[in-house]
C-alpha positions, 0 to 999 in steps of 0.5 A: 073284869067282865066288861070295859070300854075304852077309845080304840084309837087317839083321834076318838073314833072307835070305842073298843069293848071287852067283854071277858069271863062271866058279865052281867046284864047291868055291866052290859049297861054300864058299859053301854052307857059309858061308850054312848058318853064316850060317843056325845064328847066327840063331833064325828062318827063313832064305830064300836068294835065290841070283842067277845073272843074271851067272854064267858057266856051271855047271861039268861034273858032277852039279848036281842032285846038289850041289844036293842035297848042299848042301840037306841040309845045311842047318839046321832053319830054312832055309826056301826057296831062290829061284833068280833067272835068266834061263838055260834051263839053269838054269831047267831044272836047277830044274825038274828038281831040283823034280820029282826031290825034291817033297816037301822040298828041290825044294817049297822051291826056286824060280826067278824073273827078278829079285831083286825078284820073289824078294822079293815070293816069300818075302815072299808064303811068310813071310806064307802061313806066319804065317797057317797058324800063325795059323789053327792057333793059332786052331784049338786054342783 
């Protein structure tokens, strides 16, 4: 299988990744290219829970730099990435990729243990962010 992307939920707000067994950098791509895709088709944000918890290992070569690559390109209303593993490497990949980029890509990226703990996370960033636009709202009147 290697690597899909699919709408985590019905109301288009979440894209759920599945990296499985062995994948390869251009299926990595692929499925970039297609949750950005995913991500232009819908007006509002758009978290990614990319789940690595059955993935073979990362392929050779520059995943910080893919990462990158991959999360410029996305569109205006992508709003964090949730890694979900358990894997040293990727876990220190993560941490590495957060510190090289803090101020955009790397403070919208994160890594937990399960699906549900990313749930809980973007559900916790989604109500943190309407509170501020509520606070602002409130703020200019």
């Amino acid at each position: 299988m290697g690597a899909i992307a699919a709408w985590y939920d019905p109301a288009r707000t979440t894209i759920l990744q599945i990296y499985t067994d062995a994948w390869t950098w251009d299926e990595f791509y692929g499925t970039c290219r297609q949750s950005a895709e995913m991500m232009r088709s819908v007006a509002g944000r758009v978290d990614i829970i990319a789940d690595y918890t059955h993935s073979g290992p990362i392929p050779i070569g520059g995943a910080i730099t893919h990462a990158r690559n991959v999360m410029s390109a996305y569109p205006e209303n992508w709003g964090a990435l949730v890694v979900v593993t358990s894997n040293r490497l990727i876990l220190l990949l993560v941490a590495t990729f957060t510190r090289v980029f803090p101020t955009d890509l790397g403070s919208r990226t994160f890594a937990v243990s399960s699906v549900k703990d990313a749930e809980l996370l973007i559900e916790r960033m989604r109500h943190s962010q309407a509170r501020r636009a509520y606070d602002e709202d409130e703020t200019s009147q």
